[in-house]
C-alpha positions as CSV (number, residue, x, y, z in Angstrom):
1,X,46.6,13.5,-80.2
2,X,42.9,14.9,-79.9
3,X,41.0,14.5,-77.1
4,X,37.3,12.0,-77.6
5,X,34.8,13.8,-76.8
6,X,33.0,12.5,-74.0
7,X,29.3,13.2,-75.9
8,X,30.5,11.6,-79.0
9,X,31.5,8.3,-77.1
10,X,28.5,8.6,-74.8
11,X,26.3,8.6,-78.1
12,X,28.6,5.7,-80.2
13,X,28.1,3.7,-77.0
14,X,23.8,4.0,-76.7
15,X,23.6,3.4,-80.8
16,X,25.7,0.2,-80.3
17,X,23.7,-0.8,-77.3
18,X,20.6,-0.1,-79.0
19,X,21.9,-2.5,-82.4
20,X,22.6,-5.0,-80.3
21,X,19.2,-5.1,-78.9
22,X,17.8,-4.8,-82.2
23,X,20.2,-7.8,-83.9
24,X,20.4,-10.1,-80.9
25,X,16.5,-11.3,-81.1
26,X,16.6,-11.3,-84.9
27,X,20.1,-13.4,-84.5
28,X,18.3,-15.8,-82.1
29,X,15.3,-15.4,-84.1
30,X,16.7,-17.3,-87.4
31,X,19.9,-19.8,-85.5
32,X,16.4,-21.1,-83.7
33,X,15.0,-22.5,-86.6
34,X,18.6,-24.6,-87.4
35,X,18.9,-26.2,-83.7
36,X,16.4,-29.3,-82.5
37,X,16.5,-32.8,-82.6
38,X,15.9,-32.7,-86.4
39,X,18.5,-30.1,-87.8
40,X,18.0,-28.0,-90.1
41,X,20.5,-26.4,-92.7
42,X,20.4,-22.9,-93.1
43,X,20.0,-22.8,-96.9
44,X,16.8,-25.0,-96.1
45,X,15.6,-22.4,-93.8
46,X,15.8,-19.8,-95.6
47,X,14.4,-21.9,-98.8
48,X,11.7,-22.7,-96.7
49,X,10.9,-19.3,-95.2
50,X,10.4,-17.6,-98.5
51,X,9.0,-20.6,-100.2
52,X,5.0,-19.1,-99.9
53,X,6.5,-15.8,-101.1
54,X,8.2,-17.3,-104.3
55,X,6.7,-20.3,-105.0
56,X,9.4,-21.4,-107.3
57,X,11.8,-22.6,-104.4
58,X,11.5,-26.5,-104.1
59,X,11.3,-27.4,-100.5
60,X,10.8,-30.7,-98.6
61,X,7.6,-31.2,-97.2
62,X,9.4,-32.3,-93.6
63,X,11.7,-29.3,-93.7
64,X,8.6,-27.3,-94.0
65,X,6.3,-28.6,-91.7
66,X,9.2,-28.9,-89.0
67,X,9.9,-25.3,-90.4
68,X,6.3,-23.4,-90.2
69,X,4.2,-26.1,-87.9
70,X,6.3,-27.4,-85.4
71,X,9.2,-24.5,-84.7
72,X,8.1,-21.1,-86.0
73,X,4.5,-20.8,-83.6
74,X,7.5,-22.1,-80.4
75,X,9.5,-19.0,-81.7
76,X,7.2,-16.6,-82.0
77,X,5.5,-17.5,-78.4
78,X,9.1,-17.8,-76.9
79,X,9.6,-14.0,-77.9
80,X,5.9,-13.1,-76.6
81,X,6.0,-14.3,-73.7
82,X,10.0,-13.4,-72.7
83,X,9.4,-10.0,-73.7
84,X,5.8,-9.7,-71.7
85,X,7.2,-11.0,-68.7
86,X,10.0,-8.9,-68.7
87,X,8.4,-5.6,-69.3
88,X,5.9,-6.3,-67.0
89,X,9.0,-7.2,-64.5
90,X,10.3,-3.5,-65.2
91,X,7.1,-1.8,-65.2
92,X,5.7,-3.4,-61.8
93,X,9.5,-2.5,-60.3
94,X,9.1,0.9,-61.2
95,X,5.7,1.8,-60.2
96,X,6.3,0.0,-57.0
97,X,9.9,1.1,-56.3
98,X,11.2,-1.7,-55.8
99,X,14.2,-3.6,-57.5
100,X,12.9,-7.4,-56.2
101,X,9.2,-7.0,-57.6
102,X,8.5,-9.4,-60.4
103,X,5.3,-9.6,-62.4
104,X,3.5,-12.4,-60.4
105,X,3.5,-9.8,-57.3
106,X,0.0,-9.7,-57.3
107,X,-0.4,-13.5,-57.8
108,X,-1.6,-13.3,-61.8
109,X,0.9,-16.4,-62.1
110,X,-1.2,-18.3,-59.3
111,X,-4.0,-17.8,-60.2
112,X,-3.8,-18.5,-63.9
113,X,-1.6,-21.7,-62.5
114,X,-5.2,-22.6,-60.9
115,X,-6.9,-22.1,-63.8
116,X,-4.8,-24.4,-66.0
117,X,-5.0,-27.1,-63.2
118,X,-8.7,-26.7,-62.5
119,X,-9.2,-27.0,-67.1
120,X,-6.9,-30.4,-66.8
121,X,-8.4,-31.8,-63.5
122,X,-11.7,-32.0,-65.9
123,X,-10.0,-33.2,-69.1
124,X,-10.9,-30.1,-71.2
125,X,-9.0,-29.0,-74.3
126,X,-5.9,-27.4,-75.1
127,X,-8.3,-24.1,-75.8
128,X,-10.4,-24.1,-72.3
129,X,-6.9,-24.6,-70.7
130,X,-5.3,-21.3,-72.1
131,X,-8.6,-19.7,-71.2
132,X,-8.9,-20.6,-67.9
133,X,-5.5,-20.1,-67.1
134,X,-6.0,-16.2,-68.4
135,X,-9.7,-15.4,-66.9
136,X,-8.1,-16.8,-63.4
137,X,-5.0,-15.2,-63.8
138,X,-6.6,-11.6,-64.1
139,X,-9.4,-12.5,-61.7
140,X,-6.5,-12.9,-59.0
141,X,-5.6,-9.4,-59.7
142,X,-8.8,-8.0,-59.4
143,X,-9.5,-9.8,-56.1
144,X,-6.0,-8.7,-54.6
145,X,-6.7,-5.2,-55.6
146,X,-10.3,-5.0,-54.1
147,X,-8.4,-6.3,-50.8
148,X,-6.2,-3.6,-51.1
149,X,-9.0,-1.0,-51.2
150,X,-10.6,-2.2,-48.7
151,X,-7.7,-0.9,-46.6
152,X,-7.6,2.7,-48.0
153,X,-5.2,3.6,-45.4
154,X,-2.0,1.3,-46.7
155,X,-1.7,2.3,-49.9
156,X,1.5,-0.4,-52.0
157,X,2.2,-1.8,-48.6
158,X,-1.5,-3.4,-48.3
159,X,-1.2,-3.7,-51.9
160,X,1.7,-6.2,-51.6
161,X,0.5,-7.8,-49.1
162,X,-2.9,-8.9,-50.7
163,X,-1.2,-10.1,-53.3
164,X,1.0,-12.6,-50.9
165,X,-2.0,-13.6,-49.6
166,X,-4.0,-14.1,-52.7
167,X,-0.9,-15.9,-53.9
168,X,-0.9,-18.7,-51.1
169,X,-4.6,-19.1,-51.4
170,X,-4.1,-19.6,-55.2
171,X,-1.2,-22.2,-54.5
172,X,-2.9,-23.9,-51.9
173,X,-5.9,-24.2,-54.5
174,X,-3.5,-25.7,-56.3
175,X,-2.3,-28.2,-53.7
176,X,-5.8,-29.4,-53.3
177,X,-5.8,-30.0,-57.2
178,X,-3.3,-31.6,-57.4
179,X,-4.2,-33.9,-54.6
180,X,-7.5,-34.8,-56.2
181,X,-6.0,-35.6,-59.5
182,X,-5.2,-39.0,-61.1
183,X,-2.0,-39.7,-60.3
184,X,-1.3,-41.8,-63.4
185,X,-3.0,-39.1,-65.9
186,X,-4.1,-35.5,-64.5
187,X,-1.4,-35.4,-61.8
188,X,1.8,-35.6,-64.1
189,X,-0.5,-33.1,-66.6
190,X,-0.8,-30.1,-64.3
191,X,2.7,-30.3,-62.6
192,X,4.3,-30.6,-66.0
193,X,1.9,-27.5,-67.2
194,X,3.1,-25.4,-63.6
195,X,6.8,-26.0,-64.7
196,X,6.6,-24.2,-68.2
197,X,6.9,-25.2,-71.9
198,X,6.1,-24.2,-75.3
199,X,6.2,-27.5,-76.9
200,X,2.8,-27.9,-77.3
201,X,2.3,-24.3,-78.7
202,X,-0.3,-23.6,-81.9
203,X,-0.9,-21.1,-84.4
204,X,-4.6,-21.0,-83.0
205,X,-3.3,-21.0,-79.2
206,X,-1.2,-18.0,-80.3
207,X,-4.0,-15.8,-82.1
208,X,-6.1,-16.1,-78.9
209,X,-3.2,-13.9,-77.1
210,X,-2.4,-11.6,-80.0
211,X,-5.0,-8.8,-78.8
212,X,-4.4,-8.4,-74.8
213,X,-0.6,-8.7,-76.0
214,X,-0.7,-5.7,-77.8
215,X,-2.9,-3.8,-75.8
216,X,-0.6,-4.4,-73.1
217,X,2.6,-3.9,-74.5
218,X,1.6,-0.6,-75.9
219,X,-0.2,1.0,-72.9
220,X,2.9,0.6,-70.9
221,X,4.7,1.7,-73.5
222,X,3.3,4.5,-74.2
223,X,2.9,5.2,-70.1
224,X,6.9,4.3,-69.5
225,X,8.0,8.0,-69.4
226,X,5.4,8.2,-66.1
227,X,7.2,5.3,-64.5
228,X,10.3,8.2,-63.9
229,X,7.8,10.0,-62.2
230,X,6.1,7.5,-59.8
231,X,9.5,6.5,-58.7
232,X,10.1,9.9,-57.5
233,X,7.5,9.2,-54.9
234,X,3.7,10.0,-55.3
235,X,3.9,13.5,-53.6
236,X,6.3,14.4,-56.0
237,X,4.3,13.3,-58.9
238,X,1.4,14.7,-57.9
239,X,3.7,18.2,-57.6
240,X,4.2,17.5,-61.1
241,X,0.2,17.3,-62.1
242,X,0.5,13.1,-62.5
243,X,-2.0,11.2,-60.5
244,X,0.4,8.4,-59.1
245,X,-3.0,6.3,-58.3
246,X,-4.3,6.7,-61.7
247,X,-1.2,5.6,-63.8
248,X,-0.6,2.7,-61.5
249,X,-3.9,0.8,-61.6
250,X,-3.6,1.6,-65.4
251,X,0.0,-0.1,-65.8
252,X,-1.4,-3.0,-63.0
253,X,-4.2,-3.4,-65.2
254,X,-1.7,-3.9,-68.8
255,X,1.0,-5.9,-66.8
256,X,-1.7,-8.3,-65.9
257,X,-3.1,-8.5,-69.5
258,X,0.0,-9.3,-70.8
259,X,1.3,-11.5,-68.0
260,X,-1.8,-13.6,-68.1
261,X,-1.7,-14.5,-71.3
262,X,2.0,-14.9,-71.9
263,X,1.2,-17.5,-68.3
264,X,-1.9,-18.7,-70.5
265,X,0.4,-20.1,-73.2
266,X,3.6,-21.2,-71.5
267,X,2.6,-22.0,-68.1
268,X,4.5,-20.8,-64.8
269,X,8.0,-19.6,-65.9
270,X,9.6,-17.3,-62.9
271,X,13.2,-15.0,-63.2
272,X,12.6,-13.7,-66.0
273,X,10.8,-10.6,-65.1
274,X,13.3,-10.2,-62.3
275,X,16.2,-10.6,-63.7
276,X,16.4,-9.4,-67.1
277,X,15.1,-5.6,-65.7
278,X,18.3,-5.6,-63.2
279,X,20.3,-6.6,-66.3
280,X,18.7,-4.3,-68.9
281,X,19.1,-1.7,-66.3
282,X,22.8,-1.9,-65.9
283,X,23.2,-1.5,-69.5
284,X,20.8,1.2,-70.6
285,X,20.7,3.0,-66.8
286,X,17.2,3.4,-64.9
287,X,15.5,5.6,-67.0
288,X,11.9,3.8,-68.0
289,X,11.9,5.8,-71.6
290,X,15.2,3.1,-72.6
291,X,14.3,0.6,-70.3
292,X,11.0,-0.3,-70.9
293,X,11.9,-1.0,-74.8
294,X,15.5,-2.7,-73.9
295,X,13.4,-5.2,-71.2
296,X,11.6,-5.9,-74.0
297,X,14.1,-7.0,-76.3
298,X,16.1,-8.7,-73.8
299,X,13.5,-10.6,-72.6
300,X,12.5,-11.8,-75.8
301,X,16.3,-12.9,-76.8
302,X,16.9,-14.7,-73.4
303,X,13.2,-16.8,-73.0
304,X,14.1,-17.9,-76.8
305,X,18.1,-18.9,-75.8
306,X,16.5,-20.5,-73.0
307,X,14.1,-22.5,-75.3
308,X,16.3,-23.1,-77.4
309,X,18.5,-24.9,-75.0
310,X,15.7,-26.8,-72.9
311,X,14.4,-28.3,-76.7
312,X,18.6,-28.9,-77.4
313,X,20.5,-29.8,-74.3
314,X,19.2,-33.5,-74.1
315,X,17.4,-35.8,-75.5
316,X,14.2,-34.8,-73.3
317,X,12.9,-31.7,-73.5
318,X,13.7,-30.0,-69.9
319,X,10.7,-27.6,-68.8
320,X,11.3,-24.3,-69.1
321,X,10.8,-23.0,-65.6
322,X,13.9,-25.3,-64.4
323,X,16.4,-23.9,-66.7
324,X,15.0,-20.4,-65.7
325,X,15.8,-20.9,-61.8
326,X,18.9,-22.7,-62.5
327,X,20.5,-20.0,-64.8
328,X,18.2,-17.2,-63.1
329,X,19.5,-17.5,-59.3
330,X,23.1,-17.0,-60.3
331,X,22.6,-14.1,-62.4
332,X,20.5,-12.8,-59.8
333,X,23.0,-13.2,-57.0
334,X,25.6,-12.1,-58.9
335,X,24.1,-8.8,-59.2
336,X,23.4,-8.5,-55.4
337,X,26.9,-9.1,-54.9
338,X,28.1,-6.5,-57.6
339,X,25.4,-4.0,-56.6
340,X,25.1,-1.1,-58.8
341,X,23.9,2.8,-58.1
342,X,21.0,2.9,-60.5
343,X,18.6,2.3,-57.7
């Protein structure tokens, strides 16, 4: 009997790896549209899906508008917003070397958590909502990082710890919000907002994301082989001609975009830039060139199996950021416990 190569297996295993990512958000992507409290047969989805391409396929005006108005814009921002949180999660725990860093480090989920409260506390739309809760969710970042600089001497440490206090300043802002609120109309408004959902996503809510989305996404993209680097340590990147400074208030600057307005849309939803990195990374290994993309794809699949279930489960919708902790915090420990060399 001939021996395997080694190589040959190595390779079969990354191209399965790498179908799987491809498939599973795609798979999720279409069994999605069939689960809810009005199901729908697959024949009828996919009838309904190509129905504006071939406009010979009869289709029933419910199927379609529970189809394209109420459950396609939910999918769509349910992969947005998993796969921005999660890259973000693996970006922000490589540039600051650390495996427990998730993308609210700063406090971009606080503040944009403010934001939302502060639109709701003074009954504005939908809209002003998702734009407060992005303008406060970057200004948060800007403030911790000018904190930061004002201590040139600390470097991420001082970094960090800005953002811990710029995080309990924006929760105690919230506090007070929620303390001022009407108890029987604002107050159950903002608390349901802080515990995430996509039920009450929009075409229109979506559009206003699209653009700091993909400038985001691609920036840290296209910066992911430099993550290898910084983790090395910042005199060893700057051995290797990369300024460590530059390339991390450039990948601060697109994890914030993109967190902020995935926050903008979904409101606070926590574990999944923490968790999904540690689990990409004990599939795919540490390197940022297969992580970065395989957080991304992850991330999308598990916020969507997660939506899926909190719009599915019971006859309420649960909020998102429950079923996030709840499944989150055993994954998490369980990885603790198993531990694993990549870092």
């Amino acid at each position: 009997m001939e021996a395997v190569d080694s190589t040959d297996s190595f390779n079969i295993d990354k191209i399965v790896i790498w179908v799987l990512l491809i498939v599973l958000p795609i798979f999720l992507f279409f069994i999605s549209f069939l689960l809810g409290r009005y199901p729908v047969a697959p024949v009828d989805v996919v009838k309904t899906i190509l129905s504006p391409i071939f406009p010979s396929l009869t289709v029933s005006p419910s199927i379609s508008s529970i189809v394209f108005n109420i459950r396609l814009p939910r999918i769509i921002a349910a992969l947005a917003v998993g796969a921005s949180l999660a890259i973000a999660g693996s970006a922000f725990q490589g540039i600051f070397r650390n495996p427990l860093v998730s993308p609210d480090l700063l406090g971009v989920s606080q503040g944009a958590g403010f934001g939302a409260a502060l639109a709701i506390l003074f009954s504005m739309g939908n809209a002003v909502v998702q734009l407060f809760a992005f303008i406060f969710g970057i200004i948060s970042v800007v403030i911790t990082y000018t904190i930061s600089k004002a201590y040139r001497a600390g470097g991420i440490l001082v970094l960090v710890l800005a953002g811990t206090a710029v995080s309990a300043f924006f929760n105690a802002l919230i506090s007070g919000t929620k303390f001022i609120a009407d108890p029987y109309d604002k107050l159950p408004q903002i608390t349901f907002w802080l515990m995430g959902s996509l039920s009450s996503v929009t075409f229109d809510m979506l559009a206003m994301i699209v653009i700091p989305l993909f400038i985001g996404i691609v920036v840290i993209l296209i910066l992911r082989w430099h993550l290898n680097i910084l983790a090395m340590g910042d005199e060893e990147a700057r051995s290797l001609g990369v300024d460590p400074e530059k390339i991390r208030v450039i990948v601060i600057l697109a994890c914030t975009l993109v967190t902020s307005a995935a926050v903008s849309i979904s409101g606070v939803i926590g574990w999944i830039g923490l968790v999904v990195p540690h689990i990409c990374r004990m599939i795919v290994g540490p390197d940022h060139k297969i992580l970065i993309p395989a957080s991304l794809s992850f991330g999308a699949s598990f916020l969507l199996l997660i939506d899926t279930i909190s719009r599915t489960a019971i006859s309420i919708e649960i909020p998102i950021g429950i079923l996030t902790a709840i499944i989150g915090v055993p994954i998490f420990l369980y990885l603790l416990r198993k531990g694993y060399s990549q870092w």
